[in-house]
N, CA, C and O of each residue as an XYZ file, in Angstrom:
396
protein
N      14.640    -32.330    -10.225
C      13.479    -33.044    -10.713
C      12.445    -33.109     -9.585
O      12.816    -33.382     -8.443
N      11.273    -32.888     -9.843
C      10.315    -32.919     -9.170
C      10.247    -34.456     -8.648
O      10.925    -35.427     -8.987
N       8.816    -34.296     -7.364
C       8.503    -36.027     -6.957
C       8.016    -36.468     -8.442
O       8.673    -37.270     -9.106
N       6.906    -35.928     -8.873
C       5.859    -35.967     -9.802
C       6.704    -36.535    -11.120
O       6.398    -37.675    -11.468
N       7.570    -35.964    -11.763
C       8.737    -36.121    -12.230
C       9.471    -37.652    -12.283
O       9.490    -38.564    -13.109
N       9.935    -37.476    -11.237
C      10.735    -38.714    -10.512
C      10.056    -40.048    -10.929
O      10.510    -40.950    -11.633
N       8.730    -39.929    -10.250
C       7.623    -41.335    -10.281
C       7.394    -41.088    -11.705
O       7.033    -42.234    -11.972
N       7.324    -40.451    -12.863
C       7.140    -40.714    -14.088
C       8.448    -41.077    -14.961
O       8.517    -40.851    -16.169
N       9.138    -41.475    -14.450
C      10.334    -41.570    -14.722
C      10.595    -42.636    -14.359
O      11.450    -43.185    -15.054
N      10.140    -43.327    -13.358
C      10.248    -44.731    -12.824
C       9.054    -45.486    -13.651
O       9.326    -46.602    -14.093
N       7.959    -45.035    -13.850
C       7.004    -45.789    -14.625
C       7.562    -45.983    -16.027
O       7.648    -47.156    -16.388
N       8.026    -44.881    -17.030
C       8.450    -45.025    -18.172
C       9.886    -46.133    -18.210
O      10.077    -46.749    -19.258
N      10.953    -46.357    -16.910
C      11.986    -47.277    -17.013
C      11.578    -48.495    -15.389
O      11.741    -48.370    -14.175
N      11.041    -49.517    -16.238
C      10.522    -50.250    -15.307
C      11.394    -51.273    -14.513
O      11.019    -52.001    -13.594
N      12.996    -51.142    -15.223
C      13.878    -51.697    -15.267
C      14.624    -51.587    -14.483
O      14.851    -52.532    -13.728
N      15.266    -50.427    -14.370
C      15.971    -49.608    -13.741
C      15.005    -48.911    -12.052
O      15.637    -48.330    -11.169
N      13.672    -49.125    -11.976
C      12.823    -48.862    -10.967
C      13.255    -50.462    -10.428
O      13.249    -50.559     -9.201
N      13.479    -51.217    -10.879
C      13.465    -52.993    -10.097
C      14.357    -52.580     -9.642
O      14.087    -52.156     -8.518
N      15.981    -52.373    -10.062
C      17.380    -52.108     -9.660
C      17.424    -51.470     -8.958
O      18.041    -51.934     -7.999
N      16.925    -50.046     -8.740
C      16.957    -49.151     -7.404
C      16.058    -49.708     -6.539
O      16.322    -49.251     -5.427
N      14.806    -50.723     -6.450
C      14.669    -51.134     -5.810
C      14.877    -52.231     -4.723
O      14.211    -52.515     -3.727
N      16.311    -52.887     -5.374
C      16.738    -54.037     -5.129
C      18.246    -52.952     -3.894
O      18.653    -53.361     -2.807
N      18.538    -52.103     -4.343
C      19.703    -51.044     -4.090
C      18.706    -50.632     -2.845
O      19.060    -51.043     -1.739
N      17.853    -50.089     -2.897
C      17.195    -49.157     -1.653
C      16.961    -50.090     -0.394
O      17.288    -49.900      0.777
N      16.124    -51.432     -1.132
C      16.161    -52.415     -0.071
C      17.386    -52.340      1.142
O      17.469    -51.831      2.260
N      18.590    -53.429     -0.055
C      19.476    -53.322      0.570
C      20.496    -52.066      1.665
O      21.367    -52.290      2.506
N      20.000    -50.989      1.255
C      20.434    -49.709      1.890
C      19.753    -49.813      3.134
O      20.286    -49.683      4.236
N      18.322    -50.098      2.870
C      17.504    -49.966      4.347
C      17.743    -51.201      5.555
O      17.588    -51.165      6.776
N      18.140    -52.172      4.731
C      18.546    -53.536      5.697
C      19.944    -52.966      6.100
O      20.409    -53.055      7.237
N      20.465    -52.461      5.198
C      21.830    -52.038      6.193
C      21.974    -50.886      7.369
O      22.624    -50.811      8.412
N      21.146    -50.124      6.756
C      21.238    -48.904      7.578
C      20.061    -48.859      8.980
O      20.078    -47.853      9.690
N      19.042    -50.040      9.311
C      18.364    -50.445     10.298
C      19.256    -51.364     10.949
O      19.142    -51.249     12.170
N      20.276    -52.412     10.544
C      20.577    -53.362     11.522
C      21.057    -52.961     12.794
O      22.052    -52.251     12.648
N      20.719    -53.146     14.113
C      21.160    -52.979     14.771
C      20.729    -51.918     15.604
O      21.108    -51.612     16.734
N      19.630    -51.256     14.654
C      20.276    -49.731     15.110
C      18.771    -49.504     16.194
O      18.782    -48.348     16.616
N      17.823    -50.115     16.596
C      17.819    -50.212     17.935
C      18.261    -50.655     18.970
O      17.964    -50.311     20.114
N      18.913    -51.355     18.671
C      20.240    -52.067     19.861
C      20.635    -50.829     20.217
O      20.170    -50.184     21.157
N      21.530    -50.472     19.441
C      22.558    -49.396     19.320
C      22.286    -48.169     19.969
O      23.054    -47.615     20.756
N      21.018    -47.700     19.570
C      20.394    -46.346     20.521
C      20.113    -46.890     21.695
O      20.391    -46.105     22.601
N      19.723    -47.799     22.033
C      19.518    -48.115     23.042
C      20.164    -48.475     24.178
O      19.667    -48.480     25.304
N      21.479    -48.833     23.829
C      23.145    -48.539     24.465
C      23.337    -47.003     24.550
O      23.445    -46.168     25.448
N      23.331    -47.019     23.301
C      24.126    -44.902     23.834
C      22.738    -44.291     24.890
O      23.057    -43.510     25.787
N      21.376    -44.639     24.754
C      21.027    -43.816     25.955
C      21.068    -44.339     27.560
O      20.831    -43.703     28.586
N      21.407    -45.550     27.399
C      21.736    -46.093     29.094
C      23.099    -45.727     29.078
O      23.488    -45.461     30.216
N      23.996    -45.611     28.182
C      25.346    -44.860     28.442
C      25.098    -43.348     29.166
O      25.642    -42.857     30.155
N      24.065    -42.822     28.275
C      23.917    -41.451     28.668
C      23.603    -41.559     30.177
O      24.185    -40.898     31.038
N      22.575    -42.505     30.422
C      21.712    -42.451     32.062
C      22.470    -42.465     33.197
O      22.245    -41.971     34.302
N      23.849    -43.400     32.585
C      24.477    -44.176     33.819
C      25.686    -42.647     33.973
O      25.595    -41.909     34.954
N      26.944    -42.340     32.641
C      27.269    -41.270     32.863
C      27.228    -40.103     32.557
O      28.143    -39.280     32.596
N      25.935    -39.943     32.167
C      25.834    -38.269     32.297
C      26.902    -37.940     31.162
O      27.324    -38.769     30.356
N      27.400    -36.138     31.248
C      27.926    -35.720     30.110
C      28.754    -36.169     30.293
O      29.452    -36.132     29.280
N      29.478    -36.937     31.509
C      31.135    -37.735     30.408
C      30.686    -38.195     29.637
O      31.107    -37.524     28.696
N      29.767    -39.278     29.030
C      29.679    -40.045     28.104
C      29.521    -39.374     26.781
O      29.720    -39.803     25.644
N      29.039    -38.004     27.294
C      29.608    -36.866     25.666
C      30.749    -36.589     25.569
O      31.317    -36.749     24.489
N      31.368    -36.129     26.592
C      32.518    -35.925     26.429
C      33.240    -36.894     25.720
O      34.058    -36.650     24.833
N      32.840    -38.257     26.230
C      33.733    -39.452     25.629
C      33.640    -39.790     24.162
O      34.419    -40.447     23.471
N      32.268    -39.066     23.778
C      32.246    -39.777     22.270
C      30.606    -40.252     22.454
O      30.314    -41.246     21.789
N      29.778    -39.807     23.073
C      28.217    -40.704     23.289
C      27.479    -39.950     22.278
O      26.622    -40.492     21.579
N      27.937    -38.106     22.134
C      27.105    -37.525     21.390
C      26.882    -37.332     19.729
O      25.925    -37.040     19.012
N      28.648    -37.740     19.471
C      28.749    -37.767     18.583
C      28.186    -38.786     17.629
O      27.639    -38.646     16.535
N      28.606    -40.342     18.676
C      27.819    -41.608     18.241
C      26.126    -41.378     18.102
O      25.655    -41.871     17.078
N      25.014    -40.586     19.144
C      24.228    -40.733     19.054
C      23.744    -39.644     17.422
O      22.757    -39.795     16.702
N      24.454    -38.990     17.344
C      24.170    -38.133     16.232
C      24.412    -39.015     14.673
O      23.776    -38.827     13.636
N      25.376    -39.871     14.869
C      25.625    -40.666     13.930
C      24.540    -42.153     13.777
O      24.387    -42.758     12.716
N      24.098    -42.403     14.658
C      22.967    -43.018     14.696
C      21.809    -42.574     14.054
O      21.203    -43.211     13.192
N      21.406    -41.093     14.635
C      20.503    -40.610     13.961
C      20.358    -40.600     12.872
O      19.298    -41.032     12.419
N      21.490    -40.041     11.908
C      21.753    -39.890     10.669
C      21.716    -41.173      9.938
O      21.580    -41.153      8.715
N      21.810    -42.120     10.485
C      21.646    -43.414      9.993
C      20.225    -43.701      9.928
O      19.638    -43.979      8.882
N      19.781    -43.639     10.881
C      18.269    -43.318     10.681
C      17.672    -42.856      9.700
O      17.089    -43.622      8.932
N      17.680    -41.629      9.521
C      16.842    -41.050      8.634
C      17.735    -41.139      7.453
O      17.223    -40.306      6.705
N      18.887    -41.700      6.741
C      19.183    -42.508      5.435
C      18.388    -43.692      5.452
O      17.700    -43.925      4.458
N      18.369    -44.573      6.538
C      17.495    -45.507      6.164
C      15.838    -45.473      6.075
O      15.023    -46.384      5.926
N      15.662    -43.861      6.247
C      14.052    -43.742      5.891
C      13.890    -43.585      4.709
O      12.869    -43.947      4.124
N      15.063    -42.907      4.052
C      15.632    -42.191      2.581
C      15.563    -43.103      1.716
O      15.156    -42.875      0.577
N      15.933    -44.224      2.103
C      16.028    -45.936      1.474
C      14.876    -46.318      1.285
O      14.631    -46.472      0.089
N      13.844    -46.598      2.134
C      13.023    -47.053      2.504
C      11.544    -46.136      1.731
O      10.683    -46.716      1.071
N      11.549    -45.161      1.918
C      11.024    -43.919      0.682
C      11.103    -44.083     -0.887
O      10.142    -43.826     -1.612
N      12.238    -44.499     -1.322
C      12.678    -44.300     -2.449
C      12.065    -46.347     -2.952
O      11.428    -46.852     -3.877
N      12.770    -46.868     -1.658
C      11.765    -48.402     -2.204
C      10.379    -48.392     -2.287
O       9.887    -49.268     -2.999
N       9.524    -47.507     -1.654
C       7.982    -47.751     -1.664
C       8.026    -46.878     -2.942
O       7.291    -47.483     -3.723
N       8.483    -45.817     -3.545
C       8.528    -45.427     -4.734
C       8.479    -46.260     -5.668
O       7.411    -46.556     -6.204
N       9.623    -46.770     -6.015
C       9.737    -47.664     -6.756
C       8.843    -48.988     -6.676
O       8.371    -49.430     -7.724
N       8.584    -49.667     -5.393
C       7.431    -51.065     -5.493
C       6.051    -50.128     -6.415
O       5.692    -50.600     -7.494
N       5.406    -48.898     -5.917
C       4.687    -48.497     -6.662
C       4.263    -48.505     -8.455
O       3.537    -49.146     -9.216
N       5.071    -47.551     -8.501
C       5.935    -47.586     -9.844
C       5.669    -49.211    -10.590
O       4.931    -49.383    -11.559
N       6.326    -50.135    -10.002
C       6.207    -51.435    -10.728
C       5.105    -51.845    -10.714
O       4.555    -51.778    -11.813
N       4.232    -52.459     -9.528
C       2.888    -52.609     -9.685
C       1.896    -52.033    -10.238
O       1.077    -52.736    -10.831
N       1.751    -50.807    -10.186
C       1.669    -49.917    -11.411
C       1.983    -50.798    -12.912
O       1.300    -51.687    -13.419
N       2.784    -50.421    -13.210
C       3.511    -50.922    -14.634
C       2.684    -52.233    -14.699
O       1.870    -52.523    -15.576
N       3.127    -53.172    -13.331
C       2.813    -54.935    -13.914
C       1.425    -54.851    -13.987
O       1.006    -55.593    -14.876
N       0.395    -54.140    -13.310
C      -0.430    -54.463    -13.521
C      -1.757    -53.627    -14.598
O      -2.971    -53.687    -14.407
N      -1.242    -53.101    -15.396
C      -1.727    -51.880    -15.898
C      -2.442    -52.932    -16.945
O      -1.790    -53.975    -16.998
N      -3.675    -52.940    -17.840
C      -4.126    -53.903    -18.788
C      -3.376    -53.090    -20.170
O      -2.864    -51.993    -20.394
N      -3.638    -54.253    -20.852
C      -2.861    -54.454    -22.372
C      -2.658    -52.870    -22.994
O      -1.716    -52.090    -23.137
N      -4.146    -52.880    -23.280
C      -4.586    -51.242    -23.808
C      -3.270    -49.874    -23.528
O      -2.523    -49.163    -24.199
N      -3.602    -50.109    -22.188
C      -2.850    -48.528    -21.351
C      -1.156    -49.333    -21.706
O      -0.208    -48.549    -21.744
N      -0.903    -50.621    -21.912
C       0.659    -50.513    -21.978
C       1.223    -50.182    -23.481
O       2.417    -49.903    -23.588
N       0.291    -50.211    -24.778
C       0.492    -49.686    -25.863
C       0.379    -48.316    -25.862
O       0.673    -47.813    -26.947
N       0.154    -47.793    -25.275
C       0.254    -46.099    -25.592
C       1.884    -45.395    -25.034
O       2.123    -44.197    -25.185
């Protein structure tokens, strides 16, 4: 399915656009907590030892960070979709919601 697609698809179920938006939220609060702390440990890990701290497990963690990252942009994308979508909908006048 296209974007174009997608967002007409959220306008026609205004319902189900609240619910994934209530879902995406929560995805993005989960998948941000922490997580500048967190990088911010694995790269003074990195500073202090160098590639042991890959060796040990720093690179893998920092890669898994990342990836957390950009799911929680994925989240966060899909919620400004959807807030659209609704305001849209809520605020559309009488006329345009009968057709």
């Amino acid at each position: 399915m296209s974007a174009r697609g997608w967002m007409a698809w959220l306008y026609r179920h205004p319902l189900a656009a609240f619910l994934l938006l209530g879902l995406s939220f929560l995805l993005f609060g989960l998948g941000t907590i922490n997580l500048a702390l967190l990088l911010q440990l694995n790269l003074k890990l990195w500073l202090e030892a160098g590639w042991q701290a890959a060796m040990d497990g720093a690179l893998r963690q920092l890669g898994e960070l990342l990836l957390s990252g950009y799911a929680a942009m994925a989240a966060y994308i899909i919620f400004k979709c959807c807030e659209k979508a609704l305001v849209e909908w809520l605020t559309r006048r009488e006329e345009d919601k009968r057709k």
